[in-house]
C-alpha positions in Angstrom: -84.4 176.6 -75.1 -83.0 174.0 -77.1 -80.7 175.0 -80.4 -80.5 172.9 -83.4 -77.1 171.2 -84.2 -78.2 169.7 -87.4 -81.1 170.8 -89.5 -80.8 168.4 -92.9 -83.5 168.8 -95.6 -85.0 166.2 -97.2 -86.1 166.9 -100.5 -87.3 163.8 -102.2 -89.1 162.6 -99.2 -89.9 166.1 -98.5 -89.5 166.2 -94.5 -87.0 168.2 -92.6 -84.9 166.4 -90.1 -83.5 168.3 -86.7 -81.6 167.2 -84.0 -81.1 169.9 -81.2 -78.7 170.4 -78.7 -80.6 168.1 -75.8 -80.7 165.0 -77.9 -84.1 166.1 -79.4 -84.8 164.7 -83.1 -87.6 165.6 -85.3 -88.6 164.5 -88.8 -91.1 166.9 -89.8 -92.6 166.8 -93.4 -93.4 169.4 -95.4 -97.3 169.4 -95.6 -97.1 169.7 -91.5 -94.1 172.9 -91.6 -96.5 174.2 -94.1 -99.9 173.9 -92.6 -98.5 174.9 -89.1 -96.2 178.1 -91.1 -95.9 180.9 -87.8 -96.7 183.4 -91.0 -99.5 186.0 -90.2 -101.4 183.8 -93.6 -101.9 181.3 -91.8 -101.4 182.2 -88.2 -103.4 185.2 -88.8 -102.7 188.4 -86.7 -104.2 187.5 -83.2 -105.9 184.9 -81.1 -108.7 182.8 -82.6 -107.3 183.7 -86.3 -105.6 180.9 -87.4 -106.4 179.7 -90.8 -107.0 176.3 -91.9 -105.0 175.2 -95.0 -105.8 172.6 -96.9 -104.8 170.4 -100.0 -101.1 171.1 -99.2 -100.0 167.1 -99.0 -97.6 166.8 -101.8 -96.1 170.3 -101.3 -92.2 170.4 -100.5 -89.3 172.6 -99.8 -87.5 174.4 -102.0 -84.9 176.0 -99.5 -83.9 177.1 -96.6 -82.7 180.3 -95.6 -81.3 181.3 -92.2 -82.3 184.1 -90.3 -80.1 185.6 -87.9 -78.7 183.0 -85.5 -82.2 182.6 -84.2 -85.2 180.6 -87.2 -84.8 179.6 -90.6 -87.2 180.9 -93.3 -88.4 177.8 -95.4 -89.5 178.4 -99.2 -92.2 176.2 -100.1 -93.1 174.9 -103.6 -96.4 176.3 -103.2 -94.0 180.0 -103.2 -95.0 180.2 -99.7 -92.3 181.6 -97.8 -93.6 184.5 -95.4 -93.0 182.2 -92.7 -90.1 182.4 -90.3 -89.7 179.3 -88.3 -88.1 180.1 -84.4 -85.7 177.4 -82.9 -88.5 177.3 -80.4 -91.6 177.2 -82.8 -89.3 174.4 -84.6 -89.0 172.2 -80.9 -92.6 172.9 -80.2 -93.7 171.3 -83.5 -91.5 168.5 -82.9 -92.4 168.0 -79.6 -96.1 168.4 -80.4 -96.6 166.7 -83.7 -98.7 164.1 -82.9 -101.4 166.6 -81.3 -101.1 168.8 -84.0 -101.4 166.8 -87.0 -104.2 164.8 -85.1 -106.7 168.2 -84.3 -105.5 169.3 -87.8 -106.9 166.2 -89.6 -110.0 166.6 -87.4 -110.7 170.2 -88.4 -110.0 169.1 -92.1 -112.5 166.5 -91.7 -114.9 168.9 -89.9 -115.2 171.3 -92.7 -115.2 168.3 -95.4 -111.5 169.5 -96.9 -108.8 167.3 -98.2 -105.1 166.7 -97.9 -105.2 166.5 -101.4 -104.5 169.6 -104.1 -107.7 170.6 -106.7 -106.8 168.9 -109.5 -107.5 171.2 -112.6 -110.0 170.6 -114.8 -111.4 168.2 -112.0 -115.2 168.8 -110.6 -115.6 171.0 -108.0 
């Protein structure tokens, strides 16, 4: 499996870039790390489980934290940070981002949620 030789973050446009060792390179935004997060939260603990999150489009990335020589924990600034993000999982993501973000804006759609945070004091 491909290893990361550069993992740069991104704050102000709130993506995380990665280049891996096979010439790979990724530039992954928050909102998708987040939504797609391998935590049990959102991944949920089995098959069929996975949760659908929503209104996470102007979350970012605090930090990142490395794990081992193996993932990278990323702290969001939504204090999500359960989730701890493979070298693997990372390349799949990449690889698969199109698909993903595509059948994740459907299922949005599907269940009428937004992109979008509740604003406070806004009608439900």
């Amino acid at each position: 499996m491909p290893v990361p030789v550069e993992i740069r973050l991104r704050q102000a446009e709130k993506r995380l870039e990665l280049r891996f060792d096979d010439g790979a390179q990724f530039s992954l935004t928050a909102e998708y790390l987040r939504v797609e997060s391998p935590s049990a939260e959102v991944q949920g603990h089995g098959p069929g489980q996975k949760k659908l999150v929503s209104g996470r489009a102007e979350v970012g990335i605090l930090r990142i934290e490395p794990v081992g020589h193996y993932a990278i924990r990323l702290v969001f600034d939504d204090l999500h940070d359960s989730g701890i993000y493979s070298w693997d999982y990372l390349y799949r993501l990449g690889a698969e981002q199109a698909e993903r973000w595509a059948a994740y804006e459907a299922a949005l759609a599907a269940r009428g949620l937004s992109r979008m945070p509740a604003r406070r004091g806004a009608a439900p």
